[in-house]
C-alpha positions as CSV (number, residue, x, y, z in Angstrom):
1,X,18.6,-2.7,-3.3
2,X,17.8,0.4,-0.8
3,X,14.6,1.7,-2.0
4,X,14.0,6.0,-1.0
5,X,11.1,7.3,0.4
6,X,10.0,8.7,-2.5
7,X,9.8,5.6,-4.2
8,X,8.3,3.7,-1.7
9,X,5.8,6.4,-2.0
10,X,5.3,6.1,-5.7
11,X,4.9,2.6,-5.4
12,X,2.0,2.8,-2.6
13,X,-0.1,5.3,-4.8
14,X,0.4,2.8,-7.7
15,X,-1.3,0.1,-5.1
16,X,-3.9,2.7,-3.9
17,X,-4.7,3.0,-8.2
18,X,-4.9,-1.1,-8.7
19,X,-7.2,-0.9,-5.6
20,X,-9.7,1.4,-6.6
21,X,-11.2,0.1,-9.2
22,X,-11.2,-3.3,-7.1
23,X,-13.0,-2.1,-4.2
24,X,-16.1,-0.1,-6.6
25,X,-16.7,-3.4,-7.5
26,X,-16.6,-4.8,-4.3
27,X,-19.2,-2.0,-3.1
28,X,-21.2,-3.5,-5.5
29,X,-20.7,-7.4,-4.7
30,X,-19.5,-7.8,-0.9
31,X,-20.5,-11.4,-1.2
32,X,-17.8,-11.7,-3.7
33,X,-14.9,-13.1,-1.3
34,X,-12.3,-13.4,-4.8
35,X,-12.2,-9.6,-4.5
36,X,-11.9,-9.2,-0.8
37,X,-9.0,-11.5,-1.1
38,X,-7.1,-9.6,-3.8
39,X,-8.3,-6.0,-2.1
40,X,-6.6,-7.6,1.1
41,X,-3.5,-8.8,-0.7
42,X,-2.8,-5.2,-1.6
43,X,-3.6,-3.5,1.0
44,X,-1.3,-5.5,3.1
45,X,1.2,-4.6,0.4
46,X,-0.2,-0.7,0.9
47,X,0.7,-0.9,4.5
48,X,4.3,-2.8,4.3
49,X,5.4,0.8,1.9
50,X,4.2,3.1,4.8
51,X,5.6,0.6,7.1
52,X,9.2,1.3,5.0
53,X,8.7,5.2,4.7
54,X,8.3,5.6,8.7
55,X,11.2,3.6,8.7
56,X,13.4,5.9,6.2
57,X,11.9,9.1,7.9
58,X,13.1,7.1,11.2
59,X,16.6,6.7,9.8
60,X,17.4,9.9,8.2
61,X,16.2,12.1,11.1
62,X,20.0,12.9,13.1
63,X,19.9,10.9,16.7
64,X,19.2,12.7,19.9
C-alpha cells in the first residue's frame, strides 16, 4: 500500500505526540536508559516518515 504525503505526515505528528510525554520524563531521569531506548525507537520511526515525504515531494515534482 502507497501511503501520501499527507499521511505520512499524520503519522509522524502521532510519533512526535507518543514522544513527548516520553522525553519530559526523561528530562527528569537521564539515567533512565528504558526510556532513551523507546525515545530512540521512535524517533528513528519519526525520521523514516520525513525520509518517505522527501521522497513523495521527490516523485511528484515533473522531471527537468
Amino acid at each position: 500500500m502507497l501511503l501520501t504525503a499527507s499521511v505520512w505526515k499524520r503519522k509522524r505528528e502521532d510519533l512526535r505526540i507518543e514522544r513527548a510525554p516520553l522525553a519530559k520524563a526523561f528530562d527528569k531521569n537521564p539515567q533512565d536508559l528504558r526510556l532513551a531506548l523507546q525515545i530512540k525507537a521512535i524517533d528513528d520511526k519519526i525520521a523514516d516518515c520525513t525520509e518517505q515525504i522527501v521522497k513523495e515531494k521527490r516523485q511528484s515534482k515533473p522531471s527537468s
